[in-house]
TORKOL-4160 file (C-alpha; in steps of 0.2 Angstrom, whole numbers, padded with zeros to 4 digits, m for minus):
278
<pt num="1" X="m0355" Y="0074" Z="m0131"/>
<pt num="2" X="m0350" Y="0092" Z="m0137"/>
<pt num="3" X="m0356" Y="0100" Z="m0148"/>
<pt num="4" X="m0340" Y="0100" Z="m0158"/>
<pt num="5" X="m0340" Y="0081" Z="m0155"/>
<pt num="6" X="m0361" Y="0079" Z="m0160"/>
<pt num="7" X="m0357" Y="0090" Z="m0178"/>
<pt num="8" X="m0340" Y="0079" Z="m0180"/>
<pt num="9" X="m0350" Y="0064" Z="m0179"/>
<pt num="10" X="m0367" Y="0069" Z="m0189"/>
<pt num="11" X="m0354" Y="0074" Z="m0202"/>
<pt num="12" X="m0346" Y="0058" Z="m0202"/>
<pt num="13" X="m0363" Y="0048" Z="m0202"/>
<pt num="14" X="m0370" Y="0059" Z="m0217"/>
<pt num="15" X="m0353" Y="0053" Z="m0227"/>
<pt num="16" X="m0353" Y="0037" Z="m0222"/>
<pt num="17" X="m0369" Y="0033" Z="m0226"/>
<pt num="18" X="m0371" Y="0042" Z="m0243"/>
<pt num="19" X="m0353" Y="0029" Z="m0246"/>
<pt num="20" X="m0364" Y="0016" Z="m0242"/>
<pt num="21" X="m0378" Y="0019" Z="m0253"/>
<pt num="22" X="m0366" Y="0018" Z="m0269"/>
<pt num="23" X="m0364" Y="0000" Z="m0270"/>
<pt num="24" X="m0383" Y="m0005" Z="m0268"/>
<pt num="25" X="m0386" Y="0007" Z="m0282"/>
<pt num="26" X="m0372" Y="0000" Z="m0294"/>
<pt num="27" X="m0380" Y="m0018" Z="m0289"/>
<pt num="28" X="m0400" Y="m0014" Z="m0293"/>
<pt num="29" X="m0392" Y="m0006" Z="m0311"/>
<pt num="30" X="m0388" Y="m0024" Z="m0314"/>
<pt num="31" X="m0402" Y="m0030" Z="m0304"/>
<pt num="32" X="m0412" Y="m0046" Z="m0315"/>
<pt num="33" X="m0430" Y="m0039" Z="m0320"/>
<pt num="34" X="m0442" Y="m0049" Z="m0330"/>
<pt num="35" X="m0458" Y="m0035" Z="m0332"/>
<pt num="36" X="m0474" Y="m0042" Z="m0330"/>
<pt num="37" X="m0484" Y="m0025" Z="m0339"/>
<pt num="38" X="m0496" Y="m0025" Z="m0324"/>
<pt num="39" X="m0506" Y="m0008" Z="m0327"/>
<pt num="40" X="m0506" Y="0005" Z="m0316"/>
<pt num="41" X="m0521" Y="0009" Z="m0306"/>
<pt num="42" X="m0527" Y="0027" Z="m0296"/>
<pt num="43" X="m0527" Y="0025" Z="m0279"/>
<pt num="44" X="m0539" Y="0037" Z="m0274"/>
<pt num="45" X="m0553" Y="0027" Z="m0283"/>
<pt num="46" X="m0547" Y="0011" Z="m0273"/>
<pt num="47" X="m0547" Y="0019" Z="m0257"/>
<pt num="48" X="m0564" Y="0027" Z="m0259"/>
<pt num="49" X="m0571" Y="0008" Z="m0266"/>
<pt num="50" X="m0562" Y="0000" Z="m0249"/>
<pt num="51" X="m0569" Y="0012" Z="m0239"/>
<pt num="52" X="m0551" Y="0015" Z="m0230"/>
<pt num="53" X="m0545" Y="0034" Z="m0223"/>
<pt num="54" X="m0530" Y="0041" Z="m0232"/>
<pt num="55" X="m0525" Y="0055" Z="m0237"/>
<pt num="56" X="m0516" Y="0061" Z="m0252"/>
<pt num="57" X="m0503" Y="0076" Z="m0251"/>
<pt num="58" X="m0511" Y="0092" Z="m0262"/>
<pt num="59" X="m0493" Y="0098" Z="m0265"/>
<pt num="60" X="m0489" Y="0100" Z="m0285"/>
<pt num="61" X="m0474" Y="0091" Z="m0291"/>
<pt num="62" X="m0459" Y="0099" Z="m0299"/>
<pt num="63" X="m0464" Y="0112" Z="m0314"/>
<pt num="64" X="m0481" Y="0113" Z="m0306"/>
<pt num="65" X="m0485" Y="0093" Z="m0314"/>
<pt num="66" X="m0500" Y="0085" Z="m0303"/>
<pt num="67" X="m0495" Y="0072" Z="m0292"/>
<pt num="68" X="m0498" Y="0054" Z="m0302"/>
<pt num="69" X="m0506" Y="0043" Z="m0289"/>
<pt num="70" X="m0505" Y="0027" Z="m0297"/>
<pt num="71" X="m0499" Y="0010" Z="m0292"/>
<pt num="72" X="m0498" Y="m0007" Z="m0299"/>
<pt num="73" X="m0515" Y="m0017" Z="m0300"/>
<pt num="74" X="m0506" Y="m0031" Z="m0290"/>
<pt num="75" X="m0501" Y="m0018" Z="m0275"/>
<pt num="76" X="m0517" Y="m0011" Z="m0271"/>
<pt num="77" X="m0522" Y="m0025" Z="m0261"/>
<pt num="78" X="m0508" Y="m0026" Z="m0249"/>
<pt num="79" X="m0507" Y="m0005" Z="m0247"/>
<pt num="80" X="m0526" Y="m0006" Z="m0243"/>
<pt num="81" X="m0522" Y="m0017" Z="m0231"/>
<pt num="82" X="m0508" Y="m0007" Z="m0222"/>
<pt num="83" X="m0520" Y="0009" Z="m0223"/>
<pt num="84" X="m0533" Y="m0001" Z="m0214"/>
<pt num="85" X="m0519" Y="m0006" Z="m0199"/>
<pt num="86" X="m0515" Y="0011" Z="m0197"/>
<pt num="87" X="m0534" Y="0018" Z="m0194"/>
<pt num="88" X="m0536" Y="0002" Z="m0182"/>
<pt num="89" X="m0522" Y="0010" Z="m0171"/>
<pt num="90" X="m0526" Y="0027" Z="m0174"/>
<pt num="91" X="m0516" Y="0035" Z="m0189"/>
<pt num="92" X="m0518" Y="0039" Z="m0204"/>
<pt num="93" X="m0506" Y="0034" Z="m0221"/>
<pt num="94" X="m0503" Y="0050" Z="m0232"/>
<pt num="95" X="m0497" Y="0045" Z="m0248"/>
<pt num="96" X="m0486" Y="0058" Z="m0250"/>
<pt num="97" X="m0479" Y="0052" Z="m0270"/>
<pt num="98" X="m0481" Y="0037" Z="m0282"/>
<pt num="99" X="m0479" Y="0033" Z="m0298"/>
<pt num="100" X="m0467" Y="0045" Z="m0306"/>
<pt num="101" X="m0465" Y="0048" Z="m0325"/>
<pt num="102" X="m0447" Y="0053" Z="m0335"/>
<pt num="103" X="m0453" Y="0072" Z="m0333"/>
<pt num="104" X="m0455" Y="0071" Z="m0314"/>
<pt num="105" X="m0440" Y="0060" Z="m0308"/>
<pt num="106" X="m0427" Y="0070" Z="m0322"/>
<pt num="107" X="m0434" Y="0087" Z="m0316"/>
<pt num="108" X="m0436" Y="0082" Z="m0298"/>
<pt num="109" X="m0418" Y="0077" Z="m0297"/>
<pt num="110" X="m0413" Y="0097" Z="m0302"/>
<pt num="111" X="m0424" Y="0104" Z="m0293"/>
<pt num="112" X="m0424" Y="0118" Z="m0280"/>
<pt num="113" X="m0426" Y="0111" Z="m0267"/>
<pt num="114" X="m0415" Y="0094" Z="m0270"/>
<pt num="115" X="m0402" Y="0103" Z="m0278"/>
<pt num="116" X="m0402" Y="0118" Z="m0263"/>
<pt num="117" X="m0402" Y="0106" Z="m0251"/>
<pt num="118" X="m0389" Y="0094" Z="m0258"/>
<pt num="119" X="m0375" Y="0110" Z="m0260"/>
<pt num="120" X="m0379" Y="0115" Z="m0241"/>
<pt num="121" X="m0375" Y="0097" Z="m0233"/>
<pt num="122" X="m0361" Y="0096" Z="m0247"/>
<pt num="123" X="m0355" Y="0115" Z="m0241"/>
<pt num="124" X="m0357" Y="0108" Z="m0221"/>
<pt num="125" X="m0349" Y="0093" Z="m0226"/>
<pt num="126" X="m0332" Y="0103" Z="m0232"/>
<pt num="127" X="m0331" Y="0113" Z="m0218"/>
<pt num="128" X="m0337" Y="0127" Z="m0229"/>
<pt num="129" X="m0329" Y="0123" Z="m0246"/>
<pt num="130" X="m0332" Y="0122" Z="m0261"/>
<pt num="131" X="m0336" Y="0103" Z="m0262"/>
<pt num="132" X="m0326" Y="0094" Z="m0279"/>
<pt num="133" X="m0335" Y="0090" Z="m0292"/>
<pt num="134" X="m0332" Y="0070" Z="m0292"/>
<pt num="135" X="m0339" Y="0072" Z="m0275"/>
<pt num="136" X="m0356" Y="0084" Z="m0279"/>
<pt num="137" X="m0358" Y="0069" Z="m0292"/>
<pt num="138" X="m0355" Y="0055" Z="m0280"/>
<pt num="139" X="m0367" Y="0061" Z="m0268"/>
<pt num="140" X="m0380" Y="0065" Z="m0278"/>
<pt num="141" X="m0378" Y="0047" Z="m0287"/>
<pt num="142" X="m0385" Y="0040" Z="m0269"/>
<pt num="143" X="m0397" Y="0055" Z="m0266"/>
<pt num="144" X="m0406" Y="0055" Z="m0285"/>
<pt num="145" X="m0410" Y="0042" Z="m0295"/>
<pt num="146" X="m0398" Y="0046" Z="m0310"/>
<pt num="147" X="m0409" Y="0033" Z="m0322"/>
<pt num="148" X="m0426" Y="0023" Z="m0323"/>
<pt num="149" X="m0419" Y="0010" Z="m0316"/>
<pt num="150" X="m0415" Y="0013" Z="m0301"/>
<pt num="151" X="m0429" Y="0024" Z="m0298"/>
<pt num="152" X="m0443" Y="0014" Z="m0293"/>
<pt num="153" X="m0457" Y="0027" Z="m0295"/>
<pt num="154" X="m0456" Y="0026" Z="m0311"/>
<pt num="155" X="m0459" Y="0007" Z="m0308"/>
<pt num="156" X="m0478" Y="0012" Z="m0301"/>
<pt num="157" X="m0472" Y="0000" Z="m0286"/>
<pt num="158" X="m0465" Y="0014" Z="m0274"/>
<pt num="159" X="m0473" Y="0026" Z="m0263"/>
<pt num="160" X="m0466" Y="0040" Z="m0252"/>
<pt num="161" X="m0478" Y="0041" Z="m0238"/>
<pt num="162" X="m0481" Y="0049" Z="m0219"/>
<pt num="163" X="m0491" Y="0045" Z="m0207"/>
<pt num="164" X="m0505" Y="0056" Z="m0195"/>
<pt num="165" X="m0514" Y="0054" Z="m0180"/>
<pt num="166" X="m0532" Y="0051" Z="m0183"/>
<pt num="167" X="m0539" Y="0059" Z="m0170"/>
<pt num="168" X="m0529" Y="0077" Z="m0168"/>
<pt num="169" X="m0522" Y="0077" Z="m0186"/>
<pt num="170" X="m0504" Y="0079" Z="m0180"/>
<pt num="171" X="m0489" Y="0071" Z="m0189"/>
<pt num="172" X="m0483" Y="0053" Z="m0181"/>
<pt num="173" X="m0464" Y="0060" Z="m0177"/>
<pt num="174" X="m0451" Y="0053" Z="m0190"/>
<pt num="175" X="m0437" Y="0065" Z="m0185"/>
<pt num="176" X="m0443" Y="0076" Z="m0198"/>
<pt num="177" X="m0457" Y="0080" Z="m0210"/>
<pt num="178" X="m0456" Y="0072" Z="m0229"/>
<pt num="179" X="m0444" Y="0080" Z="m0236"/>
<pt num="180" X="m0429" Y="0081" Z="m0229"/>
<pt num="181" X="m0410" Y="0078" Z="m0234"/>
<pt num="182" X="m0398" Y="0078" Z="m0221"/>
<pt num="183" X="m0391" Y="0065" Z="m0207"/>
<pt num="184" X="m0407" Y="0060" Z="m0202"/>
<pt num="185" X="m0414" Y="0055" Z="m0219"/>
<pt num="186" X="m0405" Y="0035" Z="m0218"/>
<pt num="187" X="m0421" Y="0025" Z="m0208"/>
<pt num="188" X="m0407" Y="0019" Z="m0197"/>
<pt num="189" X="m0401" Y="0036" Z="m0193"/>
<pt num="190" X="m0395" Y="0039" Z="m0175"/>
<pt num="191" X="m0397" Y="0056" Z="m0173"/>
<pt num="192" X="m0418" Y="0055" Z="m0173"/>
<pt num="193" X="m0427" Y="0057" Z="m0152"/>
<pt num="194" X="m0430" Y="0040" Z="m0148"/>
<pt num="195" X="m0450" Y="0043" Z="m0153"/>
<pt num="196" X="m0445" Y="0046" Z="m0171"/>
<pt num="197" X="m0434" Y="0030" Z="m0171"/>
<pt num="198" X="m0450" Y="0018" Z="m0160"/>
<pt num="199" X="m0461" Y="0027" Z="m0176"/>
<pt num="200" X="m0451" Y="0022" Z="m0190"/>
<pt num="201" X="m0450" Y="0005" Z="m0185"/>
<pt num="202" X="m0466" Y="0002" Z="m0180"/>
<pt num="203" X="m0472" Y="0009" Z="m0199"/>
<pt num="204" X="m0458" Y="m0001" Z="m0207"/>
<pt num="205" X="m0464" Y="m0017" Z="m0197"/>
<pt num="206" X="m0483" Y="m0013" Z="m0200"/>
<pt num="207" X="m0477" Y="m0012" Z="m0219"/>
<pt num="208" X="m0466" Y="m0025" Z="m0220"/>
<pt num="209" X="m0481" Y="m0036" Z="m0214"/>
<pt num="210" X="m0492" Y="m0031" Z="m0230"/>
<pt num="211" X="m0478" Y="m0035" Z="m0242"/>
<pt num="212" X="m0468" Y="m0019" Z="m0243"/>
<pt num="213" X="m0448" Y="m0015" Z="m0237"/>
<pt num="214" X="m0442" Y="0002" Z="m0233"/>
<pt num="215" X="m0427" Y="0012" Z="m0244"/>
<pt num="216" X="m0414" Y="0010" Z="m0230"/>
<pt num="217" X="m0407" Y="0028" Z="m0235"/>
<pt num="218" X="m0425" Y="0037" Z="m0234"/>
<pt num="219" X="m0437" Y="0036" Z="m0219"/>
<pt num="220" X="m0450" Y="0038" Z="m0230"/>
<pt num="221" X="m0448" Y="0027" Z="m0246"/>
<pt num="222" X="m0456" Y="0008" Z="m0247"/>
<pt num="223" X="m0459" Y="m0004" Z="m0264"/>
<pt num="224" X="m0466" Y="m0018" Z="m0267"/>
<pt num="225" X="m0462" Y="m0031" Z="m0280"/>
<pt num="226" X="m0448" Y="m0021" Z="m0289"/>
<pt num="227" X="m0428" Y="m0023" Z="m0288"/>
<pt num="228" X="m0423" Y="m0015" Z="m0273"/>
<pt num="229" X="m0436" Y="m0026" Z="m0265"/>
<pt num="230" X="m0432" Y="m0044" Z="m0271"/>
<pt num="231" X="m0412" Y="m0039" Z="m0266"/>
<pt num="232" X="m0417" Y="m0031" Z="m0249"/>
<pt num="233" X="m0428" Y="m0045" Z="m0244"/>
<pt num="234" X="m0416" Y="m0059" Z="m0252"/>
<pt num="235" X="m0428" Y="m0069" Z="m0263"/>
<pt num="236" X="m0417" Y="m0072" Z="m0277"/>
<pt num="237" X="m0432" Y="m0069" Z="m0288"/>
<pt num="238" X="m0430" Y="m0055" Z="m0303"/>
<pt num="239" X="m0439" Y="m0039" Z="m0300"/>
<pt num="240" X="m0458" Y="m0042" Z="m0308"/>
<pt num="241" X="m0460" Y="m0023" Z="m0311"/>
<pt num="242" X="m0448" Y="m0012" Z="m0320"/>
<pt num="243" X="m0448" Y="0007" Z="m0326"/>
<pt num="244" X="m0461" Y="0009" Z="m0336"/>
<pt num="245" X="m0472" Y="0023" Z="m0347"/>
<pt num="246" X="m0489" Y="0023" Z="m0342"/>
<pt num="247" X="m0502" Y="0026" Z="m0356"/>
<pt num="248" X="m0518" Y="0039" Z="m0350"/>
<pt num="249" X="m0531" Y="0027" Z="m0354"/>
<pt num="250" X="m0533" Y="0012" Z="m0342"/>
<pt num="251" X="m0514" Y="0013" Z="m0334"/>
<pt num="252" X="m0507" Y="0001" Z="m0347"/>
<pt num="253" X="m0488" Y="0001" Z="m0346"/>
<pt num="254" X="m0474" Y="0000" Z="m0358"/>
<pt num="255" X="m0457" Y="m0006" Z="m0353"/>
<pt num="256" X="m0442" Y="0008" Z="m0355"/>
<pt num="257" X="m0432" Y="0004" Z="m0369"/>
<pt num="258" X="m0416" Y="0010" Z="m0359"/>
<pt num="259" X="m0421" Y="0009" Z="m0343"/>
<pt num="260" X="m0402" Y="0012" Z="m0337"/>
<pt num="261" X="m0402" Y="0030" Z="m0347"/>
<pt num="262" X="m0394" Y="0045" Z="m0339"/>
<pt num="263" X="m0411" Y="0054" Z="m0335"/>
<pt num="264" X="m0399" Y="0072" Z="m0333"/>
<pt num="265" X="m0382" Y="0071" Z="m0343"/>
<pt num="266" X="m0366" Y="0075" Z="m0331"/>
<pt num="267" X="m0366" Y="0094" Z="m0341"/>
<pt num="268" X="m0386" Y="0096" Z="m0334"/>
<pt num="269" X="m0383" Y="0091" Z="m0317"/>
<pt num="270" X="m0367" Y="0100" Z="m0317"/>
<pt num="271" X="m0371" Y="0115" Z="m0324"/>
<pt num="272" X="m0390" Y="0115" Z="m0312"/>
<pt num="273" X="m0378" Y="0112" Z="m0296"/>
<pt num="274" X="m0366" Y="0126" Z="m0302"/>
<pt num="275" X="m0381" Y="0138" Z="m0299"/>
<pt num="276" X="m0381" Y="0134" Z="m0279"/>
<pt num="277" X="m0363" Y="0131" Z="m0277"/>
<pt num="278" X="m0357" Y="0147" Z="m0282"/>
């Protein structure tokens, strides 16, 4: 394939697939939950207790915040048991991001490096114009979670995660490292060596196994006993974890009110993007 050809069809891959997100966001805003206020617990003191390698990114999150590494009490169990596969073949899971509160996921959704990012591809895929509004905003409706409720950080049930070798530290190949928003971000995406495609599916099975399913649009986002779980895996069942606040003291949770509220208004996002677009 040219080059012409190769750019052509990463272009229309990139399009198509952002399209395709739309619909499954529409359908997890309508998505039944019934919350089960399940606290949420630090992972670091569970994987010290179970005596299980992983490691935690040291990165700070968007306006310097620390990174919250909690997940629901009923999760623990089944991640400690994925982490414990992976150092029996030899890798390590990096728990890259976790529960996320209204300040992260509202702030991360404008920042930097999302919003850069998102005008670039939006730039490539114009052929270098100015992308329309409606489509910025469509885009960024499959990229972002726009509310709680279809950002399932802030339901303590998601992690972002990569993976290592054990032995020489390296990064198991994904196509790219966490994070990175372009054609190659869907899991199914074609335009990943064959490595990084054998790699994400022998993380997403070895996950799978212990309960949790992979974000079809991100090669590194998996949940567990939320929305976009139950729909993916067809059970019928209502989501048992929602978007919740987290209290400091002993990870008790408090169901959003609104879970479906705007987390930037259309004049924030639009006025933030206007600052990359030009």
């Amino acid at each position: 394939m040219s080059d012409r050809h190769d750019e052509e069809a990463r272009r229309a891959f990139w399009a198509e697939s952002l399209e395709a997100a739309l619909p499954f966001v529409d359908l997890i805003y309508g998505y039944p939950v019934e919350e089960c206020e399940e606290p949420l617990l630090p992972l670091g003191q569970a994987v010290a207790q179970a005596g299980v390698e992983v490691s935690f990114s040291d990165k700070p999150h968007v306006q310097g915040l620390p990174r919250l590494f909690l997940l629901r009490e009923g999760l623990l169990t089944p991640l400690l048991a994925a982490a414990r596969e992976m150092n029996e073949r030899g890798w390590v899971l990096q728990v890259e991001d976790a529960y996320r509160n209204v300040t992260m996921q509202k702030y991360l959704s404008r920042c930097a490096m999302v919003m850069g990012a998102l005008a670039e591809k939006l730039r490539w895929e114009c052929r270098g114009e100015r992308p329309p509004l409606e489509l910025v905003v469509r885009r960024a409706a499959a990229v972002t979670a726009a509310a709680p409720k279809v950002g399932t950080h802030m339901s303590g049930s998601a992690l972002d995660i990569s993976v290592f070798d054990r032995d020489s530290g390296e990064e198991i190949e994904r196509g790219g490292p966490y994070i990175v928003l372009s054609e190659i971000t869907p899991m199914d995406s074609p335009f990943v060596s064959p490595e990084a495609r054998r790699n994400r599916e022998e993380i997403t099975a070895l996950m799978r196994r212990h309960g949790f399913v992979a974000y079809p649009w991100e090669y590194w986002h998996y949940s567990a006993g939320d929305a976009y779980d139950e729909y993916l895996r067809g059970t019928g069942r209502p989501a048992r974890y929602g978007a919740v606040h987290c209290a400091a003291e002993g990870g008790a949770v408090e169901a959003m009110a609104d879970p479906c509220a705007l987390l930037n208004s259309p004049e924030e996002f639009a006025e933030e993007m206007g600052k990359y677009l030009g």
